[in-house]
N, C-alpha and C positions, 0 to 999 in steps of 0.2 A: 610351433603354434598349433594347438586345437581347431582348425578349420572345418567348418562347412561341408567345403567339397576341398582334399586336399587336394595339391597338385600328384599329379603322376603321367604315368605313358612312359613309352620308349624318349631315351635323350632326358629325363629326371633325375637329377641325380639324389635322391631320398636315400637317406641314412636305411640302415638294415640291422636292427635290433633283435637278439635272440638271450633267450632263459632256458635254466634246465637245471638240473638235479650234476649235469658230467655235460661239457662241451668240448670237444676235440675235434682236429683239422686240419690242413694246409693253408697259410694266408694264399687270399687272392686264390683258392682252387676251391677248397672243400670245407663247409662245417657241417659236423653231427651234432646234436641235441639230445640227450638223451634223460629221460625220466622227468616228465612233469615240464615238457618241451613246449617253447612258445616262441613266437617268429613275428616280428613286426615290421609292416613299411607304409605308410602313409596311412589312409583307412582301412588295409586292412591287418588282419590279427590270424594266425592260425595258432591252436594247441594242439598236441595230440602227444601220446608215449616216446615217436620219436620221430622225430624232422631232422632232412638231409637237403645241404642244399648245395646245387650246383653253379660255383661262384661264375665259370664265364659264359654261360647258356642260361644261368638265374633261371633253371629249374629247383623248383621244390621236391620233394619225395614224403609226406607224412603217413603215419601208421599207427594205427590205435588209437580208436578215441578219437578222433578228429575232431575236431569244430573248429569252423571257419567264419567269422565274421568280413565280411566285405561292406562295407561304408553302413553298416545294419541290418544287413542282409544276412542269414545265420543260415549253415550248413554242415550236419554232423553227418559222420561215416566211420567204416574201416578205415579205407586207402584213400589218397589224394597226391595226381601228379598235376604240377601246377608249373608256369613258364608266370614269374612273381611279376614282373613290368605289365606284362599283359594281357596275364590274369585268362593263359588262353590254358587249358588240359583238362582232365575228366577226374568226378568222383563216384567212386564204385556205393552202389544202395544207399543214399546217403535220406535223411529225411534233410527240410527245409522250411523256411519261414520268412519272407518277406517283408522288410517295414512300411512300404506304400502302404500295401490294404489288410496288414493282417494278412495275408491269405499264407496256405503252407501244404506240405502234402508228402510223397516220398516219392523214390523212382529205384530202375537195376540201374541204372547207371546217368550223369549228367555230364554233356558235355560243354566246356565254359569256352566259349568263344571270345570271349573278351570281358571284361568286367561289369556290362551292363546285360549281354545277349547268353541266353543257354539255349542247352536242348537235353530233355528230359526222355525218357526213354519206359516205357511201362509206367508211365506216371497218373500219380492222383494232384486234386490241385481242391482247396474248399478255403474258405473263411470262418467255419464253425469251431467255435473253439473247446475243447477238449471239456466234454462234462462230466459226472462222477458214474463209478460202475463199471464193471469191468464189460456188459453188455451196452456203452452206449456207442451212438452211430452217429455222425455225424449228418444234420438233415439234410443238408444238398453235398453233391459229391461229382467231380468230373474224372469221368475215367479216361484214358485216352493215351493210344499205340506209341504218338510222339505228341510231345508236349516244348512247342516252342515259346520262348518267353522272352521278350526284347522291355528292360525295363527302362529305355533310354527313350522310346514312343511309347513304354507302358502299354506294350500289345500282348497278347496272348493268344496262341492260335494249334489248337489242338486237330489231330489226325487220330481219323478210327476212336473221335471222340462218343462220350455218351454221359447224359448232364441227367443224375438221377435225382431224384425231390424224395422224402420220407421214403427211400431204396427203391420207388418208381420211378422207372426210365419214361421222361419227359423229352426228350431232345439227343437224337442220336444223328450224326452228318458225318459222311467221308472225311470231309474240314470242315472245322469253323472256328471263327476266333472273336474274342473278346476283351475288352477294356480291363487293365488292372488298375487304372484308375478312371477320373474324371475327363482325361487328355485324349482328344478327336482322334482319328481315324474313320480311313475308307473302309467301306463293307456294309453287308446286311445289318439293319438294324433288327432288334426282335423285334416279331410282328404283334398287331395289338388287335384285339377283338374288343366290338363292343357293340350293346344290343340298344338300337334307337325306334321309337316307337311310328318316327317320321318315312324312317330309308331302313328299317329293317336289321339284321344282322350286318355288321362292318366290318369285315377282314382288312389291316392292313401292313401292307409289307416294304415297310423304306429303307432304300439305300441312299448312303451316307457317300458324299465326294468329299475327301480332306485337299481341296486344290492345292491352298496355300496357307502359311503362316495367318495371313488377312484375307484369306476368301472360301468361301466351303459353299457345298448347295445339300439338298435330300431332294430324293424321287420318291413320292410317298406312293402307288397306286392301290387304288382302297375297292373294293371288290362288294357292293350293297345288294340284299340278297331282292331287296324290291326297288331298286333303279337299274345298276348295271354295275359299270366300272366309270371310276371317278382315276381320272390323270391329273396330281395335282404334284407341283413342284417346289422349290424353293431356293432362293440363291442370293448371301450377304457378303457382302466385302466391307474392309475396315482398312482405312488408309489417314497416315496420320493429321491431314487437313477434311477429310469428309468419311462419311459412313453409311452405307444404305443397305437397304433389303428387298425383296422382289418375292411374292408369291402369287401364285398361278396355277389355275384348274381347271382339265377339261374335261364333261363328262359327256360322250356321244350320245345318243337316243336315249335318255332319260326316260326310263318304260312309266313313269305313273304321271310324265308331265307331255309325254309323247315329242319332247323336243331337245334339241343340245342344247345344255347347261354348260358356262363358264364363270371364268368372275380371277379378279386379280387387282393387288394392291402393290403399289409401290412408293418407298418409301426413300428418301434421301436429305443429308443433310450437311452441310460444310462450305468449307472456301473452297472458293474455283483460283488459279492465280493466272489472270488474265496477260501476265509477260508482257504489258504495259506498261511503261512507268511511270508516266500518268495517272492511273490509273490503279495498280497495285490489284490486290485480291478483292474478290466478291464474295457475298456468301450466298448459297444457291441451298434452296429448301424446296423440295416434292413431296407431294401426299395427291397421289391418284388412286381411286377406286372404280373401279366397274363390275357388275355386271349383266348378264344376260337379257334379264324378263322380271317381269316387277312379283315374281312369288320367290324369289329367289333368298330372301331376306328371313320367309316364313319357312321354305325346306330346308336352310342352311344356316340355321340361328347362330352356330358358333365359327360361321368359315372369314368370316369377317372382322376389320379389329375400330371399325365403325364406333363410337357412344353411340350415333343413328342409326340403327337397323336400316328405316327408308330414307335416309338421306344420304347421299354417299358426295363427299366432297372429294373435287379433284381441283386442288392447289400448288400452282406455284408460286415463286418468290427468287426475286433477284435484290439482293441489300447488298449494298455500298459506303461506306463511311471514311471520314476523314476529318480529326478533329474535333468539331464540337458538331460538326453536319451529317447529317446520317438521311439517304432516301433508301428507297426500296420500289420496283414494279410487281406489280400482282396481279395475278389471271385467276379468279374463283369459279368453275361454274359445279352444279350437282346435279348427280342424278336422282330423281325424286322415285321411290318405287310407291307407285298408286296403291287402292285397294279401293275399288268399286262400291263397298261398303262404310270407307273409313278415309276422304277424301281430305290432303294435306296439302297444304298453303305453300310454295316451296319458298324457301330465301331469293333472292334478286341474285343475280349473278353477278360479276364484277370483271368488264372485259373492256378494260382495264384498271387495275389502282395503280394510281403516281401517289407516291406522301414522298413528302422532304419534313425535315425540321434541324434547324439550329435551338439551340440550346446553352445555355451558361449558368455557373451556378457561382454567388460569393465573388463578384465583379464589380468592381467601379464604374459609375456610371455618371457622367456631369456632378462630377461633386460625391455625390452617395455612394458611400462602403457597403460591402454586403450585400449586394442587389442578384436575384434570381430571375431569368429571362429566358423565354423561347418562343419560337415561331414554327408554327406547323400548319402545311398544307396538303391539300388531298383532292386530285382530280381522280372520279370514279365514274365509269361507263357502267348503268345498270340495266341490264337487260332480266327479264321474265317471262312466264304465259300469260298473258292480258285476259285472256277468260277467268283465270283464278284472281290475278292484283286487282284486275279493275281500275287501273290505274295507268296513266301511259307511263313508259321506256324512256331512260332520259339521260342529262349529263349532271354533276354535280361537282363542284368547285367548292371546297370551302376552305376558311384561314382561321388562323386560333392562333393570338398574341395574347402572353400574359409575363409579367411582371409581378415578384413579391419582392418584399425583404421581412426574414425573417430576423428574431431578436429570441434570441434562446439562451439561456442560463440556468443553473442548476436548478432551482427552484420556480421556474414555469417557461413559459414564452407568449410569443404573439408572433401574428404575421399575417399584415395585411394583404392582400393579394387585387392587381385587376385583371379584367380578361375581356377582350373583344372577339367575338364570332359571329364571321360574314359568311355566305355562302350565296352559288348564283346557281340556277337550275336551266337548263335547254331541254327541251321534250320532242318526243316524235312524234306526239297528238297532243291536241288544246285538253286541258286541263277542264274542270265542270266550269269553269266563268270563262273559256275561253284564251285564254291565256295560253300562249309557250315557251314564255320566260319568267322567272320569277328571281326574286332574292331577299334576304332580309339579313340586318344587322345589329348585333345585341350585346350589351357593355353588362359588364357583370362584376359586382366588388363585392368581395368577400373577407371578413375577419376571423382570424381562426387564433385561440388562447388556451391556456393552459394552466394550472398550478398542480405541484407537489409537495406533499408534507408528509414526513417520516414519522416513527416514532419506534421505541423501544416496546413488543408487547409479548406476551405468553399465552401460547392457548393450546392444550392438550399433551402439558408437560413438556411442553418445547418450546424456545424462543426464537422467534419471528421480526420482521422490522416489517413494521406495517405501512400502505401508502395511503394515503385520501387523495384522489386526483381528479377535482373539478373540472371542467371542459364546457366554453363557452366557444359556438359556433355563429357568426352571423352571415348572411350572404344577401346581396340587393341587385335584382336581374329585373328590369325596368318590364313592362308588357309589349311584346311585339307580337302583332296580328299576323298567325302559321298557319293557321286554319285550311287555305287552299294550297297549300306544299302536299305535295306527295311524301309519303312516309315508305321510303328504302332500307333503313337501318334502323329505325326505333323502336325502343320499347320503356316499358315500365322497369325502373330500377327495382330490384328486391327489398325490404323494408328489412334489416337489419346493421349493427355497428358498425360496418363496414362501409356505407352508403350513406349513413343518416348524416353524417359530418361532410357532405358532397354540394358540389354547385347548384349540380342538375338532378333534378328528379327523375330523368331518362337519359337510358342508353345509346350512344349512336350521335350524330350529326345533324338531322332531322327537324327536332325539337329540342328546344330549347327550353325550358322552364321559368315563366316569369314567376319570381320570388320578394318575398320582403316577408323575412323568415329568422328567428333565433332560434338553434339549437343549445338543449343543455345537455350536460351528461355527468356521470359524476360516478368515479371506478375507484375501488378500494384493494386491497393486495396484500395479501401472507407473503414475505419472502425472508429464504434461508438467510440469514444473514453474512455467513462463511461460505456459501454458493452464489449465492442468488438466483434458488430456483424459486419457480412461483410453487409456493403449496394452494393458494386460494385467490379467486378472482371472482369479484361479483360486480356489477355494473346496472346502470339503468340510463333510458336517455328519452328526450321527446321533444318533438320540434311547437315551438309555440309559431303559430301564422298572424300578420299583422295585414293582410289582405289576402282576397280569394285570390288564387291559381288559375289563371283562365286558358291558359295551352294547357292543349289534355292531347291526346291519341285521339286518330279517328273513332269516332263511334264513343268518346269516354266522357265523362262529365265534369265540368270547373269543381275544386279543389275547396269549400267553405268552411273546414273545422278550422276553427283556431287553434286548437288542440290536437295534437297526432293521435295516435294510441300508443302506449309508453313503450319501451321496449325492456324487460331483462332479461337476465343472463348471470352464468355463476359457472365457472370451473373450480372442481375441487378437486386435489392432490394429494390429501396432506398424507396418507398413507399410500407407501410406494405400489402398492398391491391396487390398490382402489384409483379409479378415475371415474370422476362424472362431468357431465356439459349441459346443462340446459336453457334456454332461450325460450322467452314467454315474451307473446304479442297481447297487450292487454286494451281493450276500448274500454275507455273510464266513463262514459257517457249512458255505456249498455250494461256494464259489471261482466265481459263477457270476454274470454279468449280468443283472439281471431286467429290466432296461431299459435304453437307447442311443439317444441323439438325438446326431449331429454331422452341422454344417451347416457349408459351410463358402461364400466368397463371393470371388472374382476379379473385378475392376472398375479397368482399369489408366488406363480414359479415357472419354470419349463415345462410344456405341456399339456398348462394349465389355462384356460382364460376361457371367459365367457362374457360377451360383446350382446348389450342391451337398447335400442333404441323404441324409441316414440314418437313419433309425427303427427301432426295433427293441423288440417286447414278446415275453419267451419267450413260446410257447406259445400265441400272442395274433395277431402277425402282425408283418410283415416288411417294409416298404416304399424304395424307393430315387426320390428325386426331383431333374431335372435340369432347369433353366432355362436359357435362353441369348439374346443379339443378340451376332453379331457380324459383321464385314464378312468376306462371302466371298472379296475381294481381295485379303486377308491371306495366301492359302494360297502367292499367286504373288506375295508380296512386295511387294503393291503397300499401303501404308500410309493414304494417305488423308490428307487435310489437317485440321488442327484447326480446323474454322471454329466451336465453339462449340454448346452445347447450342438444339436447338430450329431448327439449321441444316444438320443433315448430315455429310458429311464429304467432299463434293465429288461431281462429275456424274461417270454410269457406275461407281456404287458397286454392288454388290448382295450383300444380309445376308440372313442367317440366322436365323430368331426360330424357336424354341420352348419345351417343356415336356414332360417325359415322365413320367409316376410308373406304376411300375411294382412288380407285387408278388409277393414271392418267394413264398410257399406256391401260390400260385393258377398261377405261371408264366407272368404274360401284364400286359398293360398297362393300366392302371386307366382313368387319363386321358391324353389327347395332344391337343397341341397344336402344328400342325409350319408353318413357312410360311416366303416367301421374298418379300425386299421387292428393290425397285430404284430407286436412286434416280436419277432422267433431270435430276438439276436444277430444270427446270421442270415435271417431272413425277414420279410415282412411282405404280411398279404393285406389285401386293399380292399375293398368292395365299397362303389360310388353311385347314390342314384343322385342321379340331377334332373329336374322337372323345371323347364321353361312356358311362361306364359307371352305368347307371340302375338295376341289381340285378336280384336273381334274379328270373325270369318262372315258368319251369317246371325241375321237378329236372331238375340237370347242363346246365341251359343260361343264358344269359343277355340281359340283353337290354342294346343300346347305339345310341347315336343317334351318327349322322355327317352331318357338312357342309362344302360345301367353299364359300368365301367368297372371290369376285375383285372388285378393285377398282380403278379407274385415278383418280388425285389430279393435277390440274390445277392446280398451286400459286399459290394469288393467284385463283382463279378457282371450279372445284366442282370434287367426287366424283361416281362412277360407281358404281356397282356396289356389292355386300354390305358394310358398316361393319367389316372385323375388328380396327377400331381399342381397342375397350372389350373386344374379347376377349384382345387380346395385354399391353393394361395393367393386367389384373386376372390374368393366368397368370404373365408373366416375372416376375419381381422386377428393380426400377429399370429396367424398359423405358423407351424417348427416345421420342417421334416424332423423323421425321423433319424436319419441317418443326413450329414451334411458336412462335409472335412472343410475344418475352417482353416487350419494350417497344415503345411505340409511338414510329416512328422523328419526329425533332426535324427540324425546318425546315432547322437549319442543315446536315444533309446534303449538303442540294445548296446551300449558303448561295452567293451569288454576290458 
């Protein structure tokens, strides 16, 4: 059988296959091969003029001509003594080529330790592959006294090395070793430089702990030529019920804040198994953040993995389930980072949340088939700063029972639903009427319908099944007087498709929305008819009101159009290349957009794509945002070859990556992210600026941190310099790398 990985090692008994021009020998002692010799046993292959093997020590002897293929591994020479089980003896000046990464090079002599481990001797070692000319040079090149190579960790670790770039010696050490592939290991990482407008020049230099199979850390310490030395760490384990992460930074006398800076995030997530039997497994969720002093947000914009700069939440969670019952405890509180200038409202904290809920779906219920049901409760301790809420600290209880049955069939449905929501509040101060108890309770019935109708249709030379899909929404939530409730979790729903077909007009427990309310909507759809992908989707919706809305938010005003303002919406597909989105808020009363989102997306191949959006809030703000990679070689016609994603697009490319959002009332550029890649083949150099805008400092000015990030990638080997790899795949939309091994490449490559 053609295997994989064949079997072999000492105690295998694998058949022993030889060719040749003249074979003669002793059974069970001695075979000679001679003329046009070849020697087979599991994966691997030797040829050469002429092979001799020594049947009860299964030493090899080959001469002339040598090449050796080991599981795709290729090695040509003179001479080669070889012990065939275990693949342990030396070849004399042999050149070489490796299947992991491409990489190859020559040596005076290799010594083969076993079928995964050598040692190379006066050896070179590179990735660059052979160009035209009798003068060409390979651009990077390691030279080095002894060249250790362990392809079973994929380590590589040269002595009296020296790592030359375009024949400039860059990197010369006693030792040092390096990855032949993607696969961890302990040791120095390269060091990365990068110039930031906040903290100055940033050397830094991490070492890499390979603990375990499931656990590893880095020690990064980063060296800032205008603060000091930053001690920051790192440490993840992965176990197969839970999985968490831990990072951590200390930096002593901060010279431009005159004080120690810290800050650390810990993250965790999985079952715990409580060895109860009662009881069974939990699942236990952490997200803690802290740090130091409330500018730490503004000197450290990217040390955090926050969406809230100044908010930093520290959350746990303890869930339980059994059946159709599922609770959960939760402790929320955050730390708010002020700004004397730009003063933030924080969340309520939450010490404690209880929630339980049972649940049923498609049950009998006295008589009635089909019946959907659940019960959810939620007791929450809210604490805050009273000088900013203005409100007192309190308890809250509340319960949510609801009942539908749904009636669904190919061609539409319905499904009425009812819902009761009670809640009771205890407070540590009287409320403005004096009050420090309250509650209130609200019956809520909703009907929700649907139709679909197909049809057979054609539109740009292609056939399509088209859909018409009316959508009738009712919901009737009687008026209950909230007015003197304290508001801990509410807010205003967002006004799009997503929401308009909802009970409640607000978010949270709080508020509740009195309603008497029809929504319509009404979506139409391209679809492939042999897929069923969607090529086209356009939609519109709007809520008609048959009385005013009199629960508003503190400070907000009753609800009197009868008419919403419309909503639409439209994705188009129908070219695989092309994608667009857009959503329009329209008030039919003004002629007037109150809102505008279009995005639109060009992505014609690998390498390629350029990412468009629009935003737009009257009154509110104005944004324009631009993404891109594309090959700069394009400009002068030069196209570039398809070799495949995670491969390039051929040597002597060089691209274009950025991002720009920019915003119209303010006149200037939010965030940027601008850089230029090049791809050498065997190499690829970087260069990244990225400019953040961190908010107001002082009136009329602002504050913004810059950095510029260089880096040179040695493919099949290391990096150099600043990482702007996680900066450009978290900004472009569908950015490639350049280089990215999606499979690990199969023996039979170089099969012989």
């Amino acid at each position: 059988m053609l295997a994989e990985q064949p079997p072999g090692g000492p105690g295998i008994g694998l058949p022993t296959v030889v060719f040749g021009n003249r074979v003669s020998g002793r059974p069970d002692l001695e075979i000679v091969v001679e003329g046009e010799a070849e020697l087979r046993r599991g994966g691997s292959a030797i040829r050469a003029d002429r092979i001799e093997h020594d049947q009860p020590t299964d030493v090899v002897k080959a001469r002339g001509n040598v090449r050796v293929n080991s599981s795709g591994n290729l090695y040509n020479g003179p001479e080669l003594e070889i012990k065939l089980d275990t693949f342990e003896g030396f070849f004399l000046t042999p050149d070489y080529r490796f299947l992991q990464n491409d990489g190859y090079g020559t040596a005076d002599r290799i010594d083969f330790l076993d079928d995964k481990r050598l040692v190379a001797h006066n050896a070179t070692f590179t990735t660059c592959q052979r160009g035209e000319g009798p003068s060409w040079m390979p651009a990077w090149i390691v030279k080095a006294t002894t060249l250790k190579l362990d392809r079973e960790a994929d380590v590589g670790e040269a002595s009296g090395g020296v790592l030359r770039f375009m024949n400039v010696p860059i990197l010369a050490a006693p030792t040092f070793s390096f990855p032949l592939s993607d696969k961890r290991k302990s040791g120095v990482l390269p060091p990365t430089l990068a110039i930031d407008s906040l903290s100055g020049t940033a050397v830094t230099v991490p070492y890499y702990f390979d603990i375990a199979p499931n656990r590893d850390a880095t020690f990064s310490p980063t060296l800032m030529s205008k603060r000091g030395v930053d001690l920051a760490g790192e440490f993840r384990y992965l176990e197969p019920a839970y999985r968490g992460e831990l990072r951590a930074s200390l930096m002593p006398g901060d010279r431009l804040r005159n004080s120690n800076r810290w800050s650390y995030n810990y993250v965790h997530g999985g079952g715990l198994d409580t060895r109860i039997a009662a009881i069974g497994g939990v699942g236990l969720s952490l997200n803690l953040n802290r740090v130091s002093d409330n500018n730490y947000w503004r000197d450290f914009p990217r040390a955090g993995n926050s969406l809230t700069q100044r908010l930093l939440a520290n959350d746990a969670t303890v869930s339980w389930g059994r059946g159709y019952f599922t609770t959960s405890l939760r402790t929320l509180t955050y730390q708010t980072l002020q700004d004397v200038t730009s003063t933030i409202i924080p969340p309520y904290d939450r010490l404690p949340q209880l929630t339980a809920t049972y649940a049923r779906v498609n049950v009998p219920v006295a008589g009635l088939e089909g019946l959907d049901y659940s019960i959810t409760t939620d007791y929450t301790r809210f604490e805050s700063d009273r000088s900013l809420t203005r409100q007192p600290n309190g308890n809250r209880a509340f319960a949510l029972a609801q009942v539908s049955r749904p009636w669904i069939r190919p061609g539409g449905y319905i499904t009425p639903k009812l819902m009761l929501n009670t809640a009771t509040y205890q407070f540590d101060g009287p409320l403005a009427n004096g009050a420090r108890t309250a509650s209130r309770t609200v019956p809520t019935f909703s009907l929700d319908s649907g139709l679909t109708f197909e049809r057979e249709a054609g539109y740009f030379g292609r056939a399509y099944t088209q859909t018409l899909e009316p959508r009738a929404f009712y919901v009737h939530t009687p008026y209950r007087d909230q007015s003197n409730l304290p508001n801990y979790d509410s807010g205003a729903n967002d006004f799009n498709f997503a929401t308009v077909f909802t009970e409640n007009t607000f978010v949270g427990n709080d508020r509740i929305s009195d309603s008497n309310l029809l929504t319509l909507g009404l979506t139409s759809r391209l679809l492939d008819p042999k897929t069923g992908a969607e090529a086209l989707r356009v939609g519109v919706a709007q809520r008609l009101r048959f009385k005013d809305q009199r629960v508003t938010l503190p400070g907000g005003l009753p609800v009197t159009d009868r008419f919403s303002d419309l909503i639409f919406g439209a994705s188009i597909g129908v070219a695989p290349a092309w994608a667009l989105d857009t959503t329009v808020q329209y008030n039919p009363k003004t002629n007037i957009s109150e809102r505008s989102t279009v995005g639109a997306r060009y992505n014609p191949g690998n390498y390629r794509v350029i990412s468009t959006s629009y935003r737009r809030q009257r009154n509110v703000s104005e944004q324009f945002d631009v993404g891109w990679q594309w090959p700069i070689n394009d400009l002068w016609g030069d196209k570039g070859k398809d070799l495949g994603a995670g491969r390039g697009q051929g040597a002597g490319r060089w691209y274009s990556v950025g991002r720009l959002n920019y915003s119209v009332p303010d006149k200037k550029f939010v965030d940027m992210v601008l850089g230029i890649e090049y791809d050498g083949c065997c190499w690829i150099g970087r260069v990244v600026l990225e400019r953040t805008q961190l908010g107001q400092v002082l009136a009329g000015s602002s504050s913004n941190s810059t950095s510029i990030k260089f880096q040179l990638e040695f493919v099949g080997f290391s990096r150099i310099g600043a990482n702007p790899l996680k900066t450009l795949k978290a900004n472009i939309p569908r950015y490639q790398y350049l280089r990215e091994q999606g499979t690990t490449p199969s023996r039979f490559t170089n099969y012989d």
